[in-house]
Structure formats: C-alpha cells, structure tokens
Biotite code that builds the C-alpha atoms (Angstrom):
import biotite.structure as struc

atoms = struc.array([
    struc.Atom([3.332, 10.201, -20.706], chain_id="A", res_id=1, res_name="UNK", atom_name="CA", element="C"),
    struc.Atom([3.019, 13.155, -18.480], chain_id="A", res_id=2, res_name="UNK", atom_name="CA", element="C"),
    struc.Atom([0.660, 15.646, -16.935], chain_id="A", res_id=3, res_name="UNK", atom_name="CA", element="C"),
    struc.Atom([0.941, 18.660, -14.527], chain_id="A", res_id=4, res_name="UNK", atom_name="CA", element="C"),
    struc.Atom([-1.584, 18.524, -11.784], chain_id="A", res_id=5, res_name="UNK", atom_name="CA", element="C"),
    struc.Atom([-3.029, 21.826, -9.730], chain_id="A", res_id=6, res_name="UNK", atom_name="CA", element="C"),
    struc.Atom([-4.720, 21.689, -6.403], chain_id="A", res_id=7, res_name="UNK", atom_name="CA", element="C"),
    struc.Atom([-6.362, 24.480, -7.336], chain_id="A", res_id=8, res_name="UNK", atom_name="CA", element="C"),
    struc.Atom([-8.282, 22.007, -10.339], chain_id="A", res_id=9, res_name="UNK", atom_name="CA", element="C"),
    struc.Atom([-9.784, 20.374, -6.881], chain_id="A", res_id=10, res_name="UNK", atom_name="CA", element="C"),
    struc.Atom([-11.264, 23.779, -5.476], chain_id="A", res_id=11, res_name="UNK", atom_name="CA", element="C"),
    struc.Atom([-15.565, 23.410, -6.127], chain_id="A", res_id=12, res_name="UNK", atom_name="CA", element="C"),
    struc.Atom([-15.632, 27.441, -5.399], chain_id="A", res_id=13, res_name="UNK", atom_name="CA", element="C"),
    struc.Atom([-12.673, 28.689, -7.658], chain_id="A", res_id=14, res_name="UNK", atom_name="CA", element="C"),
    struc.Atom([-12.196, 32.283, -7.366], chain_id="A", res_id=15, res_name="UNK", atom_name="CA", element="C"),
    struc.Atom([-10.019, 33.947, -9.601], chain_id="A", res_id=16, res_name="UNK", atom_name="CA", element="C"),
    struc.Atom([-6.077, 32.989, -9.004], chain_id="A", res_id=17, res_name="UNK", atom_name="CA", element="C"),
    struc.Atom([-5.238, 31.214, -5.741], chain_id="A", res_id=18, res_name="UNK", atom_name="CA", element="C"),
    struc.Atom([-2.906, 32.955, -3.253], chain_id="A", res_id=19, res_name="UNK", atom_name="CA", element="C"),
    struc.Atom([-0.723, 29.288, -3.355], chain_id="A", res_id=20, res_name="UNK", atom_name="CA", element="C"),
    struc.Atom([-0.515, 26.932, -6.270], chain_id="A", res_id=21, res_name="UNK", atom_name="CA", element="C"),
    struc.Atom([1.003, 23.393, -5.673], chain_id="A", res_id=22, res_name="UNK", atom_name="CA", element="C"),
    struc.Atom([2.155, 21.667, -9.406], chain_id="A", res_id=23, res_name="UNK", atom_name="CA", element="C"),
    struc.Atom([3.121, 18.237, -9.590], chain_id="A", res_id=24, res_name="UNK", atom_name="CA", element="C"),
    struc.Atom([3.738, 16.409, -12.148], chain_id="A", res_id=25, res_name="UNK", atom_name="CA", element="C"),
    struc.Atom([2.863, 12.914, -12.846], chain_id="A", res_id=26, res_name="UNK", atom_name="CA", element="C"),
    struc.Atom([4.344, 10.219, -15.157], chain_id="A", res_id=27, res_name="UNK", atom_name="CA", element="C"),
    struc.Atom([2.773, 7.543, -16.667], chain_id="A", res_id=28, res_name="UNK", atom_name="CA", element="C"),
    struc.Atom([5.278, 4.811, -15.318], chain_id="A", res_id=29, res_name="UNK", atom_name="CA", element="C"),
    struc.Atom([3.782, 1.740, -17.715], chain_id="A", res_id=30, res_name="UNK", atom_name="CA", element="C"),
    struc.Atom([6.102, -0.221, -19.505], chain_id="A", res_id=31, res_name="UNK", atom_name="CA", element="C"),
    struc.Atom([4.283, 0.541, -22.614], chain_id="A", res_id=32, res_name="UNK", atom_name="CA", element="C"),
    struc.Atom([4.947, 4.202, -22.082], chain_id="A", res_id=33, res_name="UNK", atom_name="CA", element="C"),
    struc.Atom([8.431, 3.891, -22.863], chain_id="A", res_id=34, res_name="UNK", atom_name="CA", element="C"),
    struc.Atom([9.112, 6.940, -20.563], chain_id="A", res_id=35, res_name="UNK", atom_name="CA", element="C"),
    struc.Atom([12.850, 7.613, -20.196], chain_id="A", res_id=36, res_name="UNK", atom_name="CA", element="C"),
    struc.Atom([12.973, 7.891, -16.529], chain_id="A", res_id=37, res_name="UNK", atom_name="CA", element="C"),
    struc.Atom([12.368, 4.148, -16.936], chain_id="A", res_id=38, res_name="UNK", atom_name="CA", element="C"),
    struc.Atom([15.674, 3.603, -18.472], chain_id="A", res_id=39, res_name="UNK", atom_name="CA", element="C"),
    struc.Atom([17.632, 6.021, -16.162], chain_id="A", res_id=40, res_name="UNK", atom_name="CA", element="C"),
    struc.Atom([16.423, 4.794, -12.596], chain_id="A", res_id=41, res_name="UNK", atom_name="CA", element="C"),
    struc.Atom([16.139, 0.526, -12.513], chain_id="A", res_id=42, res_name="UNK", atom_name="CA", element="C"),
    struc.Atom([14.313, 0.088, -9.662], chain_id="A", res_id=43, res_name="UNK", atom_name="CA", element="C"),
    struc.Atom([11.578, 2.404, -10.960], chain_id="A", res_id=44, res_name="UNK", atom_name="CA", element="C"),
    struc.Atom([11.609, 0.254, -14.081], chain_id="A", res_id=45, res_name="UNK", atom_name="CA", element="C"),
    struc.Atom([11.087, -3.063, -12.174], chain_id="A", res_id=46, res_name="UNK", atom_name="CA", element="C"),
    struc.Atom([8.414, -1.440, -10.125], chain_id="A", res_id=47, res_name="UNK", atom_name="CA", element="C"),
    struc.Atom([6.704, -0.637, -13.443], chain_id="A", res_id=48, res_name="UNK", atom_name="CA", element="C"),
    struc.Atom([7.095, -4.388, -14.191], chain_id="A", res_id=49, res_name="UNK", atom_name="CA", element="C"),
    struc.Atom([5.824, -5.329, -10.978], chain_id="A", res_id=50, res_name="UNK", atom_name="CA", element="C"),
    struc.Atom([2.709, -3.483, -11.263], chain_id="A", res_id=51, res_name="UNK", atom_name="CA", element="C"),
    struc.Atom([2.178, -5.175, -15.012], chain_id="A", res_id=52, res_name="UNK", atom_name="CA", element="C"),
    struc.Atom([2.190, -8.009, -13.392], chain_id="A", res_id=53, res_name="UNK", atom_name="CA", element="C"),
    struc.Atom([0.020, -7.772, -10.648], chain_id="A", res_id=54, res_name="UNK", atom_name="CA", element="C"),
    struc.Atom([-3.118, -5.487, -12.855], chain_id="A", res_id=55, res_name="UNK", atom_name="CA", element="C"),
    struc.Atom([-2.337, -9.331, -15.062], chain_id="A", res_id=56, res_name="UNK", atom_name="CA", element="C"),
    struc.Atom([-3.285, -11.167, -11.839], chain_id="A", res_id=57, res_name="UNK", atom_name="CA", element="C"),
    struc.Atom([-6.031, -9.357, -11.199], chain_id="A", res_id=58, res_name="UNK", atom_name="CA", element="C"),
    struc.Atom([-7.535, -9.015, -14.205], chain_id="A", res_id=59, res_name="UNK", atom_name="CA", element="C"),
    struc.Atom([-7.451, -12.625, -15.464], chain_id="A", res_id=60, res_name="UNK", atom_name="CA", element="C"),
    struc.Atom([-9.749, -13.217, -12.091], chain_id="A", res_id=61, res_name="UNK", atom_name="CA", element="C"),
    struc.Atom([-6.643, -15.332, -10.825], chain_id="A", res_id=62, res_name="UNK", atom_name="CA", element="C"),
    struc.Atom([-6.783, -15.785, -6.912], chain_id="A", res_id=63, res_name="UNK", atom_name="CA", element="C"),
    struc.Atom([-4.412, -14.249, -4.661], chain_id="A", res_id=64, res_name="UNK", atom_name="CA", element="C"),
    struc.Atom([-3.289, -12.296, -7.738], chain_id="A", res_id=65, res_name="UNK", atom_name="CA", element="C"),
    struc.Atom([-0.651, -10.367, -5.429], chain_id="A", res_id=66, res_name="UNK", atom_name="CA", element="C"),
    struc.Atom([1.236, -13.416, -3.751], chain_id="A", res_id=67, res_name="UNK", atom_name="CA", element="C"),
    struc.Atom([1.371, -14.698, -7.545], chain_id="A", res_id=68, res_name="UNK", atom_name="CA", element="C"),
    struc.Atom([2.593, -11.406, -8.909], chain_id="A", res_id=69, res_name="UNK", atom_name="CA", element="C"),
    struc.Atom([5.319, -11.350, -6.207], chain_id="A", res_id=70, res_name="UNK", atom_name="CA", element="C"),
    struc.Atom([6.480, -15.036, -6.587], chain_id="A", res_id=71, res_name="UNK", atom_name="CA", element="C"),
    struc.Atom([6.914, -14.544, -10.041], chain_id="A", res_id=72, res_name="UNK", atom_name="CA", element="C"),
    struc.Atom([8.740, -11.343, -10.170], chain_id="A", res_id=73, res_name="UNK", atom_name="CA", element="C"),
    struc.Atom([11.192, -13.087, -7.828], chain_id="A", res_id=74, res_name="UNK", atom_name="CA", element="C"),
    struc.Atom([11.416, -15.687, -10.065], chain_id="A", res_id=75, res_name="UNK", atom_name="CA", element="C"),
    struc.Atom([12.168, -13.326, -12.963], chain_id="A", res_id=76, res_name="UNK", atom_name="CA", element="C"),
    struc.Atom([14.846, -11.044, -10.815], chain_id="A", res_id=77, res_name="UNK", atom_name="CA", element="C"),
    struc.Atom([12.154, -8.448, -10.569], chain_id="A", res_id=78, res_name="UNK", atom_name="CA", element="C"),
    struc.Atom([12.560, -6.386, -7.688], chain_id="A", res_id=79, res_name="UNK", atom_name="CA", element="C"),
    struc.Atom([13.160, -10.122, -5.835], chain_id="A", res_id=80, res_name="UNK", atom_name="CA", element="C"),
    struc.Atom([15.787, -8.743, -3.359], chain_id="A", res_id=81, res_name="UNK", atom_name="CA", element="C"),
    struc.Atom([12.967, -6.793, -1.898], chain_id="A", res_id=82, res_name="UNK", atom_name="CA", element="C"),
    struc.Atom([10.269, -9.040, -2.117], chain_id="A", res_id=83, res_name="UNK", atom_name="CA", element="C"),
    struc.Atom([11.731, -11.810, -0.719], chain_id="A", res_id=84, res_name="UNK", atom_name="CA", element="C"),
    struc.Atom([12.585, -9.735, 2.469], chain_id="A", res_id=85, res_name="UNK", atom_name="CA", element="C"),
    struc.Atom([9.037, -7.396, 2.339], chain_id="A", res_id=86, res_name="UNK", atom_name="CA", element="C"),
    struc.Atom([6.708, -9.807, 0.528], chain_id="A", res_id=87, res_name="UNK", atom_name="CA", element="C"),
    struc.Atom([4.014, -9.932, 2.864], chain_id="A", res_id=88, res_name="UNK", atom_name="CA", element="C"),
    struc.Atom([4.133, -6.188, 3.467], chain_id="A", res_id=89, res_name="UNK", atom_name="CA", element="C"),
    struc.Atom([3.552, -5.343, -0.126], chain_id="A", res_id=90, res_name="UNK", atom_name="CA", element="C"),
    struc.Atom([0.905, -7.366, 0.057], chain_id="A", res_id=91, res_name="UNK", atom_name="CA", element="C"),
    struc.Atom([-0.733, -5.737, 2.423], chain_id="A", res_id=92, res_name="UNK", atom_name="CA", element="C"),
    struc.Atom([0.210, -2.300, 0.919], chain_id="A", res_id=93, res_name="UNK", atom_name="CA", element="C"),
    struc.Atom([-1.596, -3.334, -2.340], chain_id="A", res_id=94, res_name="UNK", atom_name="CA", element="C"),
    struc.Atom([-4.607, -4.602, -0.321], chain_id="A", res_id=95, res_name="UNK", atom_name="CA", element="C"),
    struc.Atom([-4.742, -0.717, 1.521], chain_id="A", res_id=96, res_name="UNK", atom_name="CA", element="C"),
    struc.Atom([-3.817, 0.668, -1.623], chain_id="A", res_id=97, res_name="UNK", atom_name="CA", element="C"),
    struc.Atom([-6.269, -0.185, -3.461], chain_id="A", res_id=98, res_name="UNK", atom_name="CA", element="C"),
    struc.Atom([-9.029, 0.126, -0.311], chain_id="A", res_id=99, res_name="UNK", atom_name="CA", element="C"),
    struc.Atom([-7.549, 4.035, -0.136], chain_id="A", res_id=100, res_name="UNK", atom_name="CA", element="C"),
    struc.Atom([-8.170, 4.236, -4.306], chain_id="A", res_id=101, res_name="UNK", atom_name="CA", element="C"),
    struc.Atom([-11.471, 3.019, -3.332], chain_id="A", res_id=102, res_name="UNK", atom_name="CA", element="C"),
    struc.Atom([-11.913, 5.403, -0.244], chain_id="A", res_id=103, res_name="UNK", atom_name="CA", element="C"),
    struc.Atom([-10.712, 9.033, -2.359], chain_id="A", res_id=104, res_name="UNK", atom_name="CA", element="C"),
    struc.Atom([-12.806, 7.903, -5.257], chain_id="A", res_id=105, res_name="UNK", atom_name="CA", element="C"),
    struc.Atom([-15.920, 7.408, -2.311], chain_id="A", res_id=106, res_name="UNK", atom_name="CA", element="C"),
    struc.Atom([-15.021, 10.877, -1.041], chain_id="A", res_id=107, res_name="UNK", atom_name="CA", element="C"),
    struc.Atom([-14.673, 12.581, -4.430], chain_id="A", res_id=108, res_name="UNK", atom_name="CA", element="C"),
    struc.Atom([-18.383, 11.549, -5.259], chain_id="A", res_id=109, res_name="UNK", atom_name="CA", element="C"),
    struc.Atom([-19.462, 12.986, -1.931], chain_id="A", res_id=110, res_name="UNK", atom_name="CA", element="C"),
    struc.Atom([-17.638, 16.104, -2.448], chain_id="A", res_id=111, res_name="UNK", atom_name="CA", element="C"),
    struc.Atom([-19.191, 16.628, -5.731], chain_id="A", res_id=112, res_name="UNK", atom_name="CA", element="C"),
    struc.Atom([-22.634, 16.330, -4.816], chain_id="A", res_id=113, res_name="UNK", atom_name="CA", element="C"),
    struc.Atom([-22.183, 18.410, -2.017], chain_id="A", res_id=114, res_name="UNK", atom_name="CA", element="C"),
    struc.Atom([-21.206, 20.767, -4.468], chain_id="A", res_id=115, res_name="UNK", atom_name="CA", element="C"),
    struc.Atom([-24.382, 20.246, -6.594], chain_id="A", res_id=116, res_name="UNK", atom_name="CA", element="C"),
    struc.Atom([-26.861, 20.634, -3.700], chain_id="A", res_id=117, res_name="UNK", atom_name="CA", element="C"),
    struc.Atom([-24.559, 24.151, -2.804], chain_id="A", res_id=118, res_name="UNK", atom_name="CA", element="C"),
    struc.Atom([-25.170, 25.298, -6.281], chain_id="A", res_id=119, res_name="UNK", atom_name="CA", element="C"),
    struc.Atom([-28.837, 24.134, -6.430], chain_id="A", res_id=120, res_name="UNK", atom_name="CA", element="C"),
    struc.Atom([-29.901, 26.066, -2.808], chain_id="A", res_id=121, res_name="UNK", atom_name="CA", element="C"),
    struc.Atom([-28.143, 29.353, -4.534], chain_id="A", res_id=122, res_name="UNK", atom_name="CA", element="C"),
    struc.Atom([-30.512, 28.976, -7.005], chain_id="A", res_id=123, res_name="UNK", atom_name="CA", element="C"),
    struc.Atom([-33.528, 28.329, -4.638], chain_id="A", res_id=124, res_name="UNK", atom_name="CA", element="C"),
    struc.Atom([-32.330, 31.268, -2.902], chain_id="A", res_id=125, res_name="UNK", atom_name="CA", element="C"),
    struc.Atom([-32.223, 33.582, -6.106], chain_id="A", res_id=126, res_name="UNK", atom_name="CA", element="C"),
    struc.Atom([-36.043, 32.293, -6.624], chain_id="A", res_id=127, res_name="UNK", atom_name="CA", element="C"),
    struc.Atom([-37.341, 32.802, -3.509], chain_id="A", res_id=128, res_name="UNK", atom_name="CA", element="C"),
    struc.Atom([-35.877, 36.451, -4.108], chain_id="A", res_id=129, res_name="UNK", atom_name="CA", element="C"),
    struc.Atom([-37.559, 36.868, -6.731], chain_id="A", res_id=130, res_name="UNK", atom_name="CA", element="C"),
    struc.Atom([-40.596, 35.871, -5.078], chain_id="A", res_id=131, res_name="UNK", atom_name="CA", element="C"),
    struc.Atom([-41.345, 32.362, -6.554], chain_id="A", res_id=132, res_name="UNK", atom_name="CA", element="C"),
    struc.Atom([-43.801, 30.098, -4.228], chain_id="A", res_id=133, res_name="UNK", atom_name="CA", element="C"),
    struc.Atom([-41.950, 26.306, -3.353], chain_id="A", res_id=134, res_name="UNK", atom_name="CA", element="C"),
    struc.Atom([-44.052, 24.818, -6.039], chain_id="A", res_id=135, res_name="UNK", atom_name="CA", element="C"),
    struc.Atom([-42.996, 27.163, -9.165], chain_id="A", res_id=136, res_name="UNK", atom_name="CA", element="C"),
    struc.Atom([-39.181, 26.872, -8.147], chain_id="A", res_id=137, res_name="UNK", atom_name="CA", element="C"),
    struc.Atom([-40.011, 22.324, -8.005], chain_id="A", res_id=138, res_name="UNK", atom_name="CA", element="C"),
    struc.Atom([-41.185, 23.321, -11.470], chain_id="A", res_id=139, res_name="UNK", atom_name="CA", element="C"),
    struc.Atom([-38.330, 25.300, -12.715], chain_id="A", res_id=140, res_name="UNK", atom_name="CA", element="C"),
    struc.Atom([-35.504, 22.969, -11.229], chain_id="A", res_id=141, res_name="UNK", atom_name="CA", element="C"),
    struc.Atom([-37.051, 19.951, -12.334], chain_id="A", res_id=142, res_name="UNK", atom_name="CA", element="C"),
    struc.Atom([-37.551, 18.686, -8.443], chain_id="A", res_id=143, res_name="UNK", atom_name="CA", element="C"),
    struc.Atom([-40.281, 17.587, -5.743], chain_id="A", res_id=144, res_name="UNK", atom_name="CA", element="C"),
    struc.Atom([-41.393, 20.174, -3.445], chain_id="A", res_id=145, res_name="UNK", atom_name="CA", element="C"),
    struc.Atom([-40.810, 18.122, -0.970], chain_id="A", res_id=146, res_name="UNK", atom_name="CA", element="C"),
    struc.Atom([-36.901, 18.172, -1.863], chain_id="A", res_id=147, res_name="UNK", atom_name="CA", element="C"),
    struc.Atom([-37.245, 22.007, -2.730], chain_id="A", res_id=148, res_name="UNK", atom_name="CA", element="C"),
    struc.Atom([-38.621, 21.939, 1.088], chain_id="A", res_id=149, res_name="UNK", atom_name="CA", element="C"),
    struc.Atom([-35.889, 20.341, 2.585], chain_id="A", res_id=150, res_name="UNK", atom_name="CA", element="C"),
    struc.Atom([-33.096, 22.386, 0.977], chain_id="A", res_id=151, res_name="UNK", atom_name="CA", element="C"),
    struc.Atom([-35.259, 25.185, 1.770], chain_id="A", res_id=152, res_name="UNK", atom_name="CA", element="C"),
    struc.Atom([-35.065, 24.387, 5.486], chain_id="A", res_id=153, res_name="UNK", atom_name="CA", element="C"),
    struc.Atom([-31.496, 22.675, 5.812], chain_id="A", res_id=154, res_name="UNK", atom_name="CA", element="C"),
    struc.Atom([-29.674, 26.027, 4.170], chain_id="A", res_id=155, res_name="UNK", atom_name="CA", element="C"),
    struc.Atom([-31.910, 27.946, 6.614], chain_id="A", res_id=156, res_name="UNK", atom_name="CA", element="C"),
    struc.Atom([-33.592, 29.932, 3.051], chain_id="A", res_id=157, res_name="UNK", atom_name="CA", element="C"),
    struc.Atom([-36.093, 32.372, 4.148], chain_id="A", res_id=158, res_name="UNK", atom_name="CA", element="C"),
    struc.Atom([-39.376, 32.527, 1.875], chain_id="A", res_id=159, res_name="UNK", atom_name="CA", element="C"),
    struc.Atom([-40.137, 36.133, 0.993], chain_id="A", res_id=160, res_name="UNK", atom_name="CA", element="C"),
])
C-alpha cells in the first residue's frame, strides 16, 4: 500500500550517509488497494477510478482508449465535472505522461550502464596497475581487446 522512497537509493557512487536525504512516500492509489486516503479525499478516489479505467482501455487493445475512458467516467459521475471542461487536456496529459514514463525509464537504462562501464574501467585500471598486458585483462573480464582498447583510451588509462 505504501513505500518510502530515498534519493539517495538513486546515487550509482553511494558514499556513506548523504549530507541531505529527501523521503517521500508513495501510495498505491488502486482501487483494489483499499487505502484509506481513498475514502477520506473523493476526488482522489475518482482519480483512482479514472485510471482503472483507462489501464482497461488500453489493455483490451481498444482504440483511443483515453477519449473512451473519459466518456465513460462522465457517464458514470466520475470526475465528469472536470472532464467535461478539461477532456482534451487530459488527454494529452496521458499521451506526455506516458511518453515521460517512457523517457525516465530510457534515461535510467543509460544511467546504469554508464555506471557499468565506470565500474568496469576501475577495474582495467587496477589491472593495468598490476601490470596486466590488454589481452590478459580481455581474458579476465570476459571482453574483446578491442573493447578493453577503447575503454582503455576513452578513460585516458595509462598502460604501465
């Protein structure tokens, strides 16, 4: 129902306690959650709804799965006043939505193997340290000299 999320989780060097922590917490707002915050705040509750019903749409392959999702919460009294003044707006905030889901995911993939060439030119650099030719490091990091070559020169990692 709910989690607590840390920036610091997102740090790829993490270096014993940050000097500034941001919490949030998230909550599962899916009608089948039951959460309470559902029953205390309406509008939150027919947003919930709302969303049901479009991930229905969309799922079932239907075709313009948002305009249907938004004519028949109106029909239904969910959230109508509003989408009968912003309907075309929410449509095109679910359309960006779900391009900017797309987008961070893109960017989190990048970020990570960034991270995994960083960690894999330390160890190149530790090996060449300790004296290892191109072709025994290829060997030990289960690579192509030729890619052991390239990191070599894009870090700038002098052979000893």
């Amino acid at each position: 129902k709910e989690k607590e999320l840390r920036l610091s989780d997102a740090y790829i060097v993490k270096d014993g306690e940050p000097s500034l922590e941001l919490k949030v917490k998230v909550i599962n707002i899916r009608p089948e959650e039951h959460h309470e915050i559902l029953e205390k705040c309406q509008v939150l509750k027919e947003y919930s709804q709302f969303m049901e019903i479009v991930q229905n749409y969309q799922i079932s392959g239907e075709e313009e799965p948002y305009k249907k999702a938004i004519k028949e919460c109106i029909e239904k009294g969910i959230l109508a006043d509003y989408l009968m003044r912003k309907g075309s707006e929410v449509v095109n905030m679910l359309l960006d939505e779900y391009d900017y889901e797309t987008d961070i995911e893109v960017q989190r993939e990048e970020a990570r193997e960034e991270g995994r060439i960083e960690e894999k030119s330390a160890l190149i650099r530790k090996k060449l340290e300790k004296g290892k030719t191109i072709s025994e490091i290829a060997d030990d990091l289960e690579d192509t000299e030729e890619n052991i070559a390239h990191l070599i020169e894009q870090f700038h990692l002098h052979i000893n």
